[in-house]
Kinemage of the C-alpha trace (Angstrom):
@kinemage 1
@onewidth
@group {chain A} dominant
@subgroup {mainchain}
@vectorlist {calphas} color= white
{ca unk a 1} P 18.634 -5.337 -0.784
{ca unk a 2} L 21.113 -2.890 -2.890
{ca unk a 3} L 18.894 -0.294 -4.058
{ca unk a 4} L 19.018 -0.209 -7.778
{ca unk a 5} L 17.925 -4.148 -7.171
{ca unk a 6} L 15.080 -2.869 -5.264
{ca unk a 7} L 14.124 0.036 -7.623
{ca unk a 8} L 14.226 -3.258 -10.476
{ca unk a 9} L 12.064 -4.809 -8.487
{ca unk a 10} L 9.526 -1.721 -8.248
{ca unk a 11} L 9.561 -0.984 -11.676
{ca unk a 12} L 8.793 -4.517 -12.238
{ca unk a 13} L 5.420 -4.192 -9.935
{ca unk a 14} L 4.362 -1.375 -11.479
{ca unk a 15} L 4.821 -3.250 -15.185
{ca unk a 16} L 2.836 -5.951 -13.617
{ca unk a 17} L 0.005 -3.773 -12.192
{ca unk a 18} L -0.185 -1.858 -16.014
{ca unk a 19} L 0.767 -4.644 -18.046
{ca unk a 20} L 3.647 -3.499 -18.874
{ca unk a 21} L 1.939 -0.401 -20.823
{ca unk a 22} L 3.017 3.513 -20.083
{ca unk a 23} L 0.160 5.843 -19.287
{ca unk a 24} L -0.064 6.649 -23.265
{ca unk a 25} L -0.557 2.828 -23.584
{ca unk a 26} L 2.662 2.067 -25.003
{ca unk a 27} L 5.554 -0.563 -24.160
{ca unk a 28} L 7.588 0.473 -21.115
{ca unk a 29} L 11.004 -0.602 -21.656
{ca unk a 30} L 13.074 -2.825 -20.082
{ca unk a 31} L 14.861 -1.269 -17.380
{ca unk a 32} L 18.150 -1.509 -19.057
{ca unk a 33} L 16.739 0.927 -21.845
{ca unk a 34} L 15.842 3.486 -19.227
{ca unk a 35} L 17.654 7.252 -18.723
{ca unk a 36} L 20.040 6.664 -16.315
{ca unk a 37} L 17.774 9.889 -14.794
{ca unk a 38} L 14.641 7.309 -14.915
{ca unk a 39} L 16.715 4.631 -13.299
{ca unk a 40} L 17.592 7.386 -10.200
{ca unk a 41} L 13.935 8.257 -9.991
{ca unk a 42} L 13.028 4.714 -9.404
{ca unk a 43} L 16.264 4.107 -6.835
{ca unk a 44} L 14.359 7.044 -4.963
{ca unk a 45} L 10.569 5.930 -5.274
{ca unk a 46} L 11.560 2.284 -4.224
{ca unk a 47} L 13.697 3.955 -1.017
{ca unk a 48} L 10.482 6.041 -0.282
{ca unk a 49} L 8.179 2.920 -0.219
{ca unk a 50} L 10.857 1.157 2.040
{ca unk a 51} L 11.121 4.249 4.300
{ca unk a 52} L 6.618 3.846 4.500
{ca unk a 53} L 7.128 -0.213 5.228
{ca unk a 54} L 9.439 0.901 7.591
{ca unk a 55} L 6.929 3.442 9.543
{ca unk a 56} L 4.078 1.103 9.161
{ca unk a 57} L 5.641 -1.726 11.291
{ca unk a 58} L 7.298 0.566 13.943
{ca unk a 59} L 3.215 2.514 14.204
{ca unk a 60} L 1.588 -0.076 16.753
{ca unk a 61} L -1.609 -1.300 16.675
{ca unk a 62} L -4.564 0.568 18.197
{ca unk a 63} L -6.736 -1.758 20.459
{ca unk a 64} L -10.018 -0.866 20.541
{ca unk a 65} L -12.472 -2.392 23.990
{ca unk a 66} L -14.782 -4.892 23.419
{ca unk a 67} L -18.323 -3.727 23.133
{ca unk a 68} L -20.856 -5.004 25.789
{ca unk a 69} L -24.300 -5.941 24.436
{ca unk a 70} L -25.445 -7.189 28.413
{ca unk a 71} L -26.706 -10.160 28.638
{ca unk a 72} L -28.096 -10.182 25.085
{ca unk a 73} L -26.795 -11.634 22.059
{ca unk a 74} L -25.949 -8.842 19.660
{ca unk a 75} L -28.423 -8.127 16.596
{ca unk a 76} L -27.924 -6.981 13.326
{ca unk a 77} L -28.908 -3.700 14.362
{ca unk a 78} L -26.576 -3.396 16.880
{ca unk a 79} L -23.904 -4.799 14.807
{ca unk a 80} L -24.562 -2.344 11.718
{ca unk a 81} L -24.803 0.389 14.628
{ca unk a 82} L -21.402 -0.504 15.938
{ca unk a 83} L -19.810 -1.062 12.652
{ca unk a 84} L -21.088 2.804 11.782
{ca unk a 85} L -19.588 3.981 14.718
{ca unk a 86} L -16.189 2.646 13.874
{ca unk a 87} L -16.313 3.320 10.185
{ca unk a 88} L -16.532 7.404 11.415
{ca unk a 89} L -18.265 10.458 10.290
{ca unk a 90} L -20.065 10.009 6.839
């Protein structure tokens, strides 16, 4: 995807996500009506975000063992005690 096509399509989320207000609750504008300097900040927030997607699918998966409970069927308190232990320090 060309970049400014992808920067549209950013700029387009983000109007989505705050209904198409600025942060002083005002219209944004179309992207047409943009600075060209706008425009180039959005070219290189969208390449930034497709640089992260990037790193996120090439970072593999951490497998973590399965927990043995014995012979017993686990209970709530050893599922909330194993659910603390992967949630980390509090």
């Amino acid at each position: 995807m060309p970049s400014e096509r992808r920067a549209r399509s950013v700029y387009a989320a983000y109007g989505q996500a705050t209904n198409f207000k600025d942060f002083q609750g005002q219209p944004l504008p179309k992207w047409e009506d943009l600075p060209k300097e706008v425009q180039v900040s959005w070219v290189k927030v969208s390449k930034e975000v497709l640089r992260h997607e990037n790193e996120l699918r090439e970072t593999p998966f951490r497998v973590y063992p399965a927990r043995s409970y014995g012979d017993e069927a686990p209970t709530e308190d050893t599922t909330t005690a194993w659910n603390d232990e992967r949630s980390g320090p509090k």
